[in-house]
N, C-alpha and C positions, 0 to 999 in steps of 0.2 A: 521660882527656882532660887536657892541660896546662890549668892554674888560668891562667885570664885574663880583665883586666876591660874590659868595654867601657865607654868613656865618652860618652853621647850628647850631641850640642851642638845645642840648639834657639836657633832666633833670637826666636820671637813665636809666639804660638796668639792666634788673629782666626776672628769670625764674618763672614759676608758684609759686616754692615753695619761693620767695622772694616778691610777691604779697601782700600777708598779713600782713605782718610785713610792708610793705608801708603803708598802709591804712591808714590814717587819717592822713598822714604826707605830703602829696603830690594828685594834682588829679591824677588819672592815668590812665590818658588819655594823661597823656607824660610821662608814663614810658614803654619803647617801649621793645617788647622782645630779649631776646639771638640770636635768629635765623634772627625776622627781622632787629636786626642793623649789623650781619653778612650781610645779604642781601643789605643791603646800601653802607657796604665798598664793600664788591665784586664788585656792581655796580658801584664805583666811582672807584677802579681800571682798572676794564676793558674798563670805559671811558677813561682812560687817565691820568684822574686827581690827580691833583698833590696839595698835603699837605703842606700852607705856614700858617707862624705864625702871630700873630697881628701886629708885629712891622716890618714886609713886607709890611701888608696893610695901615697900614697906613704911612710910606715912601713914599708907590709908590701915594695915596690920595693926599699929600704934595709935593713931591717933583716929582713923575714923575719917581720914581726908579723904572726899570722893574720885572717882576712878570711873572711866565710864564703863556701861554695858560691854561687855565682851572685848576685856581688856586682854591681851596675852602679851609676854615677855619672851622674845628670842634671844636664845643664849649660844656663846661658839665655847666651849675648851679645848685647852690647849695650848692655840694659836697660829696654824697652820697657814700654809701659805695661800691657798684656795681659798680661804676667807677672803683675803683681799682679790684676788684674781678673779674668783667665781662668783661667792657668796655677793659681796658687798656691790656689785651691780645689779643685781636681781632684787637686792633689798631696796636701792633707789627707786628699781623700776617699778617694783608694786608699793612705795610709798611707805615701809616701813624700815625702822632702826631696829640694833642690835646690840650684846653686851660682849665683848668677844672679851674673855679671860685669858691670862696669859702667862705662861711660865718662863721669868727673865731671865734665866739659865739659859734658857735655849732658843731667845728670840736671836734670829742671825743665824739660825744653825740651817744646813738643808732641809729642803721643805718645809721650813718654816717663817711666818712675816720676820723681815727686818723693821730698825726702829724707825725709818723712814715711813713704808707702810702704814706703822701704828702712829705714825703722826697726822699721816695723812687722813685715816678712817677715823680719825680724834676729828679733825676739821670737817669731813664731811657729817658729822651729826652722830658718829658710831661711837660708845662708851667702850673705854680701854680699863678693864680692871687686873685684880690679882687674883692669878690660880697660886700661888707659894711661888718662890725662889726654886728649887728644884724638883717639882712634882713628888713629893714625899708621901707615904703612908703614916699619916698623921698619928693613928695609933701606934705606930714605931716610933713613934720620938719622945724624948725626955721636956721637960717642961722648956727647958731653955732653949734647945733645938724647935722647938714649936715657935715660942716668939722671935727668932732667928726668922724663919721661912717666914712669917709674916710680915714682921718690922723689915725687913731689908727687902723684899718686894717689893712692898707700897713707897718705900723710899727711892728706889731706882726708879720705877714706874713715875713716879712724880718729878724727878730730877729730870731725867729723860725728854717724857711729852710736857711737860709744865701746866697739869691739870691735878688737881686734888684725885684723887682714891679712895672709895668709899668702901667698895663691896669684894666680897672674895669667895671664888668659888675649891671647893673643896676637892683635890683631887680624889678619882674613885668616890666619892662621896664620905669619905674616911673622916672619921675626927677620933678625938681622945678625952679627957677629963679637965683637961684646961685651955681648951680651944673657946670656948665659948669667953672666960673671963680675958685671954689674952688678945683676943680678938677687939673687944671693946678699948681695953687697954695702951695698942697698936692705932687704935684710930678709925676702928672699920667702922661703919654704920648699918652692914648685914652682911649678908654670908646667903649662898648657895652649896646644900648639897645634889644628892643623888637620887633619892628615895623619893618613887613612883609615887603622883597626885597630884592635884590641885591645890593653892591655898586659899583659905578662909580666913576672915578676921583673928582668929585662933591660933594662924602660923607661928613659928616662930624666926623669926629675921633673921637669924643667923646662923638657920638651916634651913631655909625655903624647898620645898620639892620642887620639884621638876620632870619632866616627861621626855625619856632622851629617844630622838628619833634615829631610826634606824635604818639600811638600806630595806626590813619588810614593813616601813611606817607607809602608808599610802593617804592620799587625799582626801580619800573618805575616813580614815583615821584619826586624823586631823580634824574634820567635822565631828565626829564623835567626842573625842575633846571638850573640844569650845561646849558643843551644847551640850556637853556631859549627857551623852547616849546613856541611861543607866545598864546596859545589856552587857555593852561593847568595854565602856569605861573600867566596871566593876569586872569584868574578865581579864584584861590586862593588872589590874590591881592586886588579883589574886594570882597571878602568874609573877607578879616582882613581887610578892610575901613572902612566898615559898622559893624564889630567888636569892631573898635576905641569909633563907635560913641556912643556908650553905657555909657561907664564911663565918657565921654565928655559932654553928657547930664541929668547925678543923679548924679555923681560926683567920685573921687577914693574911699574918706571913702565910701559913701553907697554903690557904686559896690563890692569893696570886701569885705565887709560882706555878702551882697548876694551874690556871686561867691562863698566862704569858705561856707557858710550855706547850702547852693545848693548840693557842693560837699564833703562837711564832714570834711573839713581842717580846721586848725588853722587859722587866720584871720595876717596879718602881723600885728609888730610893727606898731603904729605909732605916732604921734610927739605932741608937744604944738601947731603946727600952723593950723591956719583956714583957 
């Protein structure tokens, strides 16, 4: 079987009584419970699998530096408060790390980690990176607004905890025509989007796929994954293409207004450009 790793992107793990105080802040339909992301890590310990960070995956993307069998990558956006309350003791307890992305606009806001928290989950072994400065819709912005959300992210983020910033994940999975050169330019060394898959040496770093779970991702889902079920895999792959092609054809602005209107959320930032 070709070496490839999946990267999972969680938004929030909430118990019942953390439901409501989400509501209007997030779908949630990706905020996944207590129990079932305990069921995720069980399942990816008793596979095997072994917990590497971004700057594994993409070495080995680049340069071919090895990675072991059945490596995966857990990712949070956002940066919710559940992360640290819920998520990050589950991830002790079955012995794996995580990458929790975060938007510096709104850390400190309700329901969301304060910089305390992300200092703390920095100490216990948890990578703190950059979702952008105000969760923007990247193809709404003008070239300068683009290296604004990134340059002043990784700068606060770094002032703040007092650890370098490498990686950035893309809100909505959204980019534009100069995300990639201003990205390298600002200091990243790869980038996370959205788009359903696995990566192979072939990736590219500073759009990694990713596999966002969801409150219907289950345990056996998760297996499927890892050892790439081709049945199970390939069916989920062809339900997010045909997913793509929506906002490809009415566009990102009108998509997410109707997505946010749909689902009851705030609608993101987004830019001067057309």
């Amino acid at each position: 079987m070709r070496h490839e790793v999946p990267i999972f992107m969680y938004h929030e793990v909430a118990g019942p009584e953390g439901m409501q105080a989400l509501a209007g802040r997030i779908q949630l339909g990706y905020v996944v419970t207590t129990e079932q992301f305990e069921s995720h890590l069980r399942t990816l310990r008793d596979l095997g699998a072994k917990s590497v960070n971004l700057e594994q995956v993409t070495q080995w993307v680049r340069n071919g530096t090895p990675i072991p069998e059945r490596s995966v990558v857990i990712t949070f956006d956002d940066g919710f408060e559940g992360n640290y309350t819920t998520a990050l003791p589950l991830l002790e307890k079955y012995g794996f790390t995580a990458t929790f992305f975060v938007a510096t606009n709104r850390i400190g806001d309700e329901v969301m980690m304060s910089w305390e928290q992300l200092r703390e989950m920095g100490a216990r072994g948890m990578s703190i990176e950059s979702h952008t400065a105000s969760h923007p819709l990247l193809s709404t912005l003008t070239r300068d607004e683009t290296r604004s959300e990134l340059a002043v992210s990784r700068q606060v983020l770094e002032q703040q905890l007092g650890k370098q910033v490498r990686f950035i994940s893309l809100p909505n999975g959204d980019s534009n025509g100069w995300y990639h050169d201003l990205a390298r330019e600002t200091g990243y060394a790869g980038g996370c989007g959205s788009q359903f898959g696995c990566n192979d040496r072939g990736a590219d770093p500073y759009c990694l796929r990713r596999i966002a779970m969801k409150r219907s991702t289950t345990a056996q889902d998760i297996s499927n994954y890892v050892l790439r079920n081709s049945i199970n895999y390939n069916w989920a792959m062809g339900k997010a293409r045909i997913k793509r092609m929506v906002p490809a054809l009415i566009g990102k602005r009108r998509y997410d207004r109707l997505y946010n209107a749909l689902f009851g959320v705030a609608e993101q930032r987004k830019g001067r450009a057309e």
